[in-house]
C-alpha positions in Angstrom: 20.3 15.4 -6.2 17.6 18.5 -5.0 17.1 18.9 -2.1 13.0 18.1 -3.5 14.4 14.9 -4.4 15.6 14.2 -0.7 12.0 15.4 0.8 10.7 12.7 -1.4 12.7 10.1 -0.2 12.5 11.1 3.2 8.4 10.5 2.8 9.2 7.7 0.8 11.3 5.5 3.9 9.1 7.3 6.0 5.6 5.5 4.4 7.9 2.4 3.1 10.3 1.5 5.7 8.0 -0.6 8.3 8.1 -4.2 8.5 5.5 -5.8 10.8 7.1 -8.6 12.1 10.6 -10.2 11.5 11.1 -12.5 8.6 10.4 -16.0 9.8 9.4 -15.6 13.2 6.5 -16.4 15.2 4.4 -13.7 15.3 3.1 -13.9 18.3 6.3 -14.9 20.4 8.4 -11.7 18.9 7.0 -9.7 22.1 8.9 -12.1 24.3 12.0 -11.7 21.6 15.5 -9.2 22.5 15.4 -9.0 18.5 11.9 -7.5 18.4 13.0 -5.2 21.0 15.6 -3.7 18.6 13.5 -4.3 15.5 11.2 -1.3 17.3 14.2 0.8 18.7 15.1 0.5 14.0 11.9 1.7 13.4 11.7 5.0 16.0 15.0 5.6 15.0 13.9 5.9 11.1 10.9 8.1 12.3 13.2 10.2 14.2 15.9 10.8 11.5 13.2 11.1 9.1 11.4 14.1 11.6 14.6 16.1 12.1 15.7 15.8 8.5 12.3 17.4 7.9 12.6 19.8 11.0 15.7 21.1 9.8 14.8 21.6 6.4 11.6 23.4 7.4 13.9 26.2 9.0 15.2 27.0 5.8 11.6 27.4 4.4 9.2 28.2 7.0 6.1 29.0 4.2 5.0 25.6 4.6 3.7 26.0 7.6 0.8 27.5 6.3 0.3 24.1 4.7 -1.1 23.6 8.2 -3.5 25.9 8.2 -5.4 25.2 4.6 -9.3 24.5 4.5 -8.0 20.6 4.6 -5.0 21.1 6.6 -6.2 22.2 9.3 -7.9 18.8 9.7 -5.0 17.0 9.8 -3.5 19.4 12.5 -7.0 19.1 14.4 -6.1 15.3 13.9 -2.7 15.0 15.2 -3.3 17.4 18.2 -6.5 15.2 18.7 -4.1 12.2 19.2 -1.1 13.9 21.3 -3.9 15.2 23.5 -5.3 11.6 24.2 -2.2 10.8 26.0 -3.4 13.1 28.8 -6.0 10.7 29.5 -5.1 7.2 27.5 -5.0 3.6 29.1 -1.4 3.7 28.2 0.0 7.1 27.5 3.5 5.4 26.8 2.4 3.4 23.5 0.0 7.1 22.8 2.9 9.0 22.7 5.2 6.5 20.9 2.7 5.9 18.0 1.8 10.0 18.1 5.1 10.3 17.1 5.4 8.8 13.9 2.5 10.8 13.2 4.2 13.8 14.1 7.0 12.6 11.5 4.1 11.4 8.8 2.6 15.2 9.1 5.4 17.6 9.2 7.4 15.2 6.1 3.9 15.7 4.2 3.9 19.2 5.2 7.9 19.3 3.8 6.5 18.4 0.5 4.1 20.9 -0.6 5.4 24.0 -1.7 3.2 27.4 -1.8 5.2 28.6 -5.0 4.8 25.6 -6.8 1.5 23.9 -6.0 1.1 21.5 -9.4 4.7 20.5 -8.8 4.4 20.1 -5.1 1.0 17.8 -6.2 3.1 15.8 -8.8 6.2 15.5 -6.1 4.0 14.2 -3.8 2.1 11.2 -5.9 5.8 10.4 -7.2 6.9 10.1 -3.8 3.4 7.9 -2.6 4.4 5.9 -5.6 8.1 5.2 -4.4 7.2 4.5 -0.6 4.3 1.9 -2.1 7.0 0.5 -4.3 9.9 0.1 -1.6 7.2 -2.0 0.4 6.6 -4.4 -2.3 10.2 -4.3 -3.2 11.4 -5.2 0.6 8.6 -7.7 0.4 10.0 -9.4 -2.4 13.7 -9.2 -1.5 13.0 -10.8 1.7 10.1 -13.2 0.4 13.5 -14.4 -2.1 16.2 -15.0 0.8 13.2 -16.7 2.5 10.5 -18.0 0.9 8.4 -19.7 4.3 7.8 -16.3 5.3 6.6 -14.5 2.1 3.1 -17.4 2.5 0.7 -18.3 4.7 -1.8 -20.7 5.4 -5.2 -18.8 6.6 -6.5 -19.7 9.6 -10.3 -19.6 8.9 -10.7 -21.8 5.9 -6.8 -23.0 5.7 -6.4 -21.1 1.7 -3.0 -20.3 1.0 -1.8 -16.7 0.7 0.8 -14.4 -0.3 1.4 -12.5 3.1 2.3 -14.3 6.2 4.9 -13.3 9.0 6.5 -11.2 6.8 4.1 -9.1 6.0 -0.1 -9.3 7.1 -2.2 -10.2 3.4 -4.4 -7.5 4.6 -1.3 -5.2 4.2 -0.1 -6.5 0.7 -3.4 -6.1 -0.6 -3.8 -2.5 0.1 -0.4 -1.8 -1.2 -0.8 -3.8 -4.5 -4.6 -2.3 -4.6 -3.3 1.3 -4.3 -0.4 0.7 -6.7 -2.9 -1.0 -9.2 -5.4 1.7 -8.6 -2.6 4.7 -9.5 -1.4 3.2 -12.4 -4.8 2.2 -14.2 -5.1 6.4 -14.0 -2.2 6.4 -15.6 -3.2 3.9 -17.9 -6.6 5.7 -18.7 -5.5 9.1 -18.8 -2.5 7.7 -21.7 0.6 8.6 -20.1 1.8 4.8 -19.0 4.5 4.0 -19.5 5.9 -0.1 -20.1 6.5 -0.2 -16.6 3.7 1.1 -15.4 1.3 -1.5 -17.3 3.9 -4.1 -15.8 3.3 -2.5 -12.2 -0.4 -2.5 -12.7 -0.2 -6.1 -13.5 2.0 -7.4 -10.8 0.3 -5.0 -8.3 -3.3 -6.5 -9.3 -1.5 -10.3 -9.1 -0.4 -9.1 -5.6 -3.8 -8.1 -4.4 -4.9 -10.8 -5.4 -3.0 -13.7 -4.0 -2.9 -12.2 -0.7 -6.8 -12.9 -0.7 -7.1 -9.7 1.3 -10.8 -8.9 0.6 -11.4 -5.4 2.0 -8.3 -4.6 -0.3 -10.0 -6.3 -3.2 -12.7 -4.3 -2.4 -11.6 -1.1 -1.8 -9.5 -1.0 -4.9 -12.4 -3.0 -7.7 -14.4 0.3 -6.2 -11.6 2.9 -6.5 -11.0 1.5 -10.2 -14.6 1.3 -11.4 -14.7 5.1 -10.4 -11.5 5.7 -12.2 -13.1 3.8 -15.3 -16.1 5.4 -15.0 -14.7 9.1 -14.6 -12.8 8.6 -17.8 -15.9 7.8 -19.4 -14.8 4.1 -20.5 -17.8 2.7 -19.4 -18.2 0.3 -22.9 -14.3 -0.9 -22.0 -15.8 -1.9 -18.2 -18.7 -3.5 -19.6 -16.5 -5.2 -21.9 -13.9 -6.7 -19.3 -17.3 -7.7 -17.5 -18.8 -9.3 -19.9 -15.8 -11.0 -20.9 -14.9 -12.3 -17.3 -18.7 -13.7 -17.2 -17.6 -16.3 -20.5 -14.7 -17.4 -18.9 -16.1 -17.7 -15.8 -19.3 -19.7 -17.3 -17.1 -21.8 -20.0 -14.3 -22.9 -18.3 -15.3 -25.6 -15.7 -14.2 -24.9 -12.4 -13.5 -21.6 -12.8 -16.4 -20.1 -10.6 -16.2 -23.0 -7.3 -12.0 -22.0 -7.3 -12.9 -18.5 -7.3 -15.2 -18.4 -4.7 -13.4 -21.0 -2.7 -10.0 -18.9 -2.6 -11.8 -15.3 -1.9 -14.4 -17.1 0.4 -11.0 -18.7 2.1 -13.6 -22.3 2.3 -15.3 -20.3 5.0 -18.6 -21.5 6.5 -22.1 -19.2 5.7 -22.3 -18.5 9.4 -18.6 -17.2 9.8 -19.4 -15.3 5.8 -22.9 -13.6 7.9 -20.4 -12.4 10.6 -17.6 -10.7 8.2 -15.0 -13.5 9.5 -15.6 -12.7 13.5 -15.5 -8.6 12.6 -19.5 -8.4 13.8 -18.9 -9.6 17.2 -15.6 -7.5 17.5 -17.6 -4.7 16.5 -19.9 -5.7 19.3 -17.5 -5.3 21.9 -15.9 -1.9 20.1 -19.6 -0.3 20.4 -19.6 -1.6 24.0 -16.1 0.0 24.8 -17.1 3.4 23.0 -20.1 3.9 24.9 -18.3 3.9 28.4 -15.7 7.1 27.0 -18.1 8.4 23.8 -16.2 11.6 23.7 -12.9 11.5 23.8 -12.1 7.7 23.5 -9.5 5.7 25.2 -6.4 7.1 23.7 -4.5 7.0 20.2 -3.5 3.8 19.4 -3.4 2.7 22.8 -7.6 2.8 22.9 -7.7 -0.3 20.7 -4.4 -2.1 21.8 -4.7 -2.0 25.4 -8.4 -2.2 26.1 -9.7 -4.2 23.2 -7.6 -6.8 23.4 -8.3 -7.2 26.9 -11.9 -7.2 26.6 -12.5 -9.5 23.3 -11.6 -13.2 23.5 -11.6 -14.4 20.2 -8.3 -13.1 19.1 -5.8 -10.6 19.7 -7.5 -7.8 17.2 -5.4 -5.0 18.2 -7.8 -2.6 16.4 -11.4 -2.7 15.8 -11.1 -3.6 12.0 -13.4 -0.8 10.7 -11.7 2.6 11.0 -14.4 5.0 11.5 -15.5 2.6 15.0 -11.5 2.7 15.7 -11.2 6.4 15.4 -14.3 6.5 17.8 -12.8 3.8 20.2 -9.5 5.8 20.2 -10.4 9.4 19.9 -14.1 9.8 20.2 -16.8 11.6 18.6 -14.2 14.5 18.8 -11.7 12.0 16.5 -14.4 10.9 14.5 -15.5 13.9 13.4 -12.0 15.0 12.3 -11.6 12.3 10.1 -15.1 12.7 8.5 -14.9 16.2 7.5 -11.1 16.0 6.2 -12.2 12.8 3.8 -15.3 14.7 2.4 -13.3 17.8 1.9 -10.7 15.6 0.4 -13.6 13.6 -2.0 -15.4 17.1 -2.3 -12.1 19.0 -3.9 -11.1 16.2 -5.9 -14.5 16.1 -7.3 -14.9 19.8 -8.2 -11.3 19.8 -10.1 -12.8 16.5 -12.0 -15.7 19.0 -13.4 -14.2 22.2 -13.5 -14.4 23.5 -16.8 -11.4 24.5 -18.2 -9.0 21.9 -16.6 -5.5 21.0 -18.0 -5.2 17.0 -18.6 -2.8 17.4 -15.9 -4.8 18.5 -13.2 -7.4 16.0 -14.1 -5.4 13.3 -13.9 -4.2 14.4 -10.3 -7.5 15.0 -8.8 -9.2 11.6 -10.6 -6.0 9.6 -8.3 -6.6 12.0 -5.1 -10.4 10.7 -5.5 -9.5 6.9 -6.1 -7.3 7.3 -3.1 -10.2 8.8 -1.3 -12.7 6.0 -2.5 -10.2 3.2 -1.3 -9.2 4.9 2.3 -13.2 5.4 3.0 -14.0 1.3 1.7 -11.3 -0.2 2.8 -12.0 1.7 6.5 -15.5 -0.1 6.1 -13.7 -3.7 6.8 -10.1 -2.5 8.4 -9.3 0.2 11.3 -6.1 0.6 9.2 -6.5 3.9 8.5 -7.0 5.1 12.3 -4.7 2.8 13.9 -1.2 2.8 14.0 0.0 5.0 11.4 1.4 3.3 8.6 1.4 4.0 4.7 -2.5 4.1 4.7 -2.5 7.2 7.6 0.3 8.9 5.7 -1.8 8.8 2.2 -4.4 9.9 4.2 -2.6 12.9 6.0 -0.9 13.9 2.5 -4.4 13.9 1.0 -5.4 17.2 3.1 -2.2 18.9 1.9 -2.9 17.5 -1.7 -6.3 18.7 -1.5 -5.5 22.1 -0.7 -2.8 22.5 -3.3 -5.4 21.0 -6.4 -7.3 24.0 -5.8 -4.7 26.1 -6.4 -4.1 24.8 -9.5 -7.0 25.1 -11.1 
């Protein structure tokens, strides 16, 4: 094995590792649990091993610190200074610094990756590796769900639906991951390089997002892919598929009312009008970001500290809408970060789309860096995923500066 194919795994168990709550447990009595303690104390340890792994091997090729400095990179280092620095001032600079570290590991593993002599291999190494940490998620997932089955469902509690998700791991979650992995491999699928396994991935990974009833995943990834479809100019195919969804839909009775009454979760027009409680959380966010506009409350800390103090209606430990969480947490300052990195991200993938002259290749990469893109910036729309506690979605997202950088030297 290279020592590339350590890197990857490194940023594979570094995006795929977490677990959010121990298999059949409470949720909400694991902070009062010696097991949860240790369960955290795992996962710092894995960030750590993973950061000097990455350390050390950076000492051996210090070049890649330039990564750091790119037209894009230098957004994610403005970003993760942004975060450190907020523990100067956070409600809880304890739980800042904790969580700023895992971005520290997220950034300089990404940073591992890419390689200034090789930049189409360093873009291909780095979607293998996204692929593999998205895939040991699912897999853990499924390996648990089978050794216990109570904790791979759950019964919603707005509208009691069943879902795939539960205490094992949060149907928002699973629907991201199988909406990213379905999104990845329908590039694959359009561009004619799929494999067998990939259509079976994109299958199960569409199944997934779909029985976790995770709509801003749903979302977020039917956008992503109608881009996808539409940039490989299968437009007839979509309209197709459409059209062909409307029959059954209209021909086979009780088709439509189960459809809407799983995605709707049986929810009321009232709670529908208020995004399932996210408008009056939003409320209180706005409220919050007004007293410390600037710099926000802190990384992390911002959202789970104050918020939850200050909203009644249930512990949201984030604002559920990322670009209102990066405000709550880091302020216009954070905000603006994470603006200007996703349109240089969008705006790069974009331009290697169109350039004339582009190897199949390279269109293939930049069409999945721009899906990514499309699903970060949607799903941020209905989840504060992206600019909460870094997890797979703020590690695709910190990769995608590096990746952005590197598809314009390919071209």
């Amino acid at each position: 094995m290279t020592w590339k194919r350590v890197d990857q795994w490194a940023w594979a168990i570094l995006i795929g590792h977490t677990v959010y709550f121990l298999p059949g447990r409470d949720p909400r009595a694991l902070t009062q649990d010696q097991g949860f303690t240790a369960f955290i104390a795992l996962q710092v340890a894995i960030w750590c091993l993973c950061l000097s792994y990455a350390v050390l091997r950076l000492l051996t090729c210090m070049g890649r610190l330039s990564n750091l400095r790119g037209p894009a990179g230098k957004y994610v280092t403005l970003f993760l200074l942004a975060a450190v620095a907020s523990s100067l001032y956070a409600v809880s600079p304890v739980i800042t610094m904790a969580w700023s570290l895992k971005l520290l590991s997220i950034v300089v593993v990404a940073c591992l990756l890419f390689d200034p002599r090789d930049p189409a291999g360093s873009c291909e190494r780095f979607l293998e590796a996204t692929w593999l940490g998205l895939l040991v998620l699912l897999g853990f997932f499924l390996i648990v769900a089978s050794l216990n089955p109570e904790s791979a469902f759950e019964v919603s509690r707005v509208g009691q639906v069943w879902r795939l998700g539960g205490s094992l791991f949060p149907p928002t979650k699973l629907s991201a991951v199988g909406g990213i992995l379905a999104m990845l491999s329908l590039v694959d699928i359009m561009q004619g390089v799929a494999t067998r396994s990939t259509k079976a991935i994109f299958a199960f990974s569409l199944g997934t997002m779909v029985a976790s009833v995770g709509r801003g995943g749903i979302l977020a990834a039917g956008v992503a892919m109608v881009i996808v479809v539409a940039l490989y100019q299968r437009i007839r195919l979509a309209m197709s598929l459409a059209a062909l969804t409307g029959v059954v839909f209209a021909l086979v009775p009780g088709t439509a009312s189960g459809s809407w009454e799983v995605l709707s979760r049986r929810q009321g027009l009232d709670e529908i009008a208020t995004l399932t409680g996210r408008v009056p959380l939003w409320e209180t966010a706005l409220d919050l970001i007004k007293e410390r506009p600037l710099l926000g409350w802190g990384y992390v800390s911002g959202s789970r500290v104050t918020l939850i103090a200050t909203f009644r209606k249930w512990q949201a430990v984030d604002a559920h809408n990322a670009f209102l969480q990066a405000l709550l947490t880091l302020g216009v300052v954070g905000l603006s970060i994470v603006l200007v990195l996703l349109w240089k991200v969008m705006l790069r993938a974009w331009r290697a789309i169109h350039a004339g002259g582009g190897s199949p290749a390279t269109h293939r990469r930049a069409t999945a860096l721009l899906g990514l893109a499309v699903f970060l910036t949607v799903q941020g729309l209905l989840e504060g995923a992206l600019c909460s506690v870094p997890n797979f979605e703020t590690a695709i997202f910190v990769g995608a500066g590096f990746w952005a950088d590197y598809l314009r030297r390919t071209q």
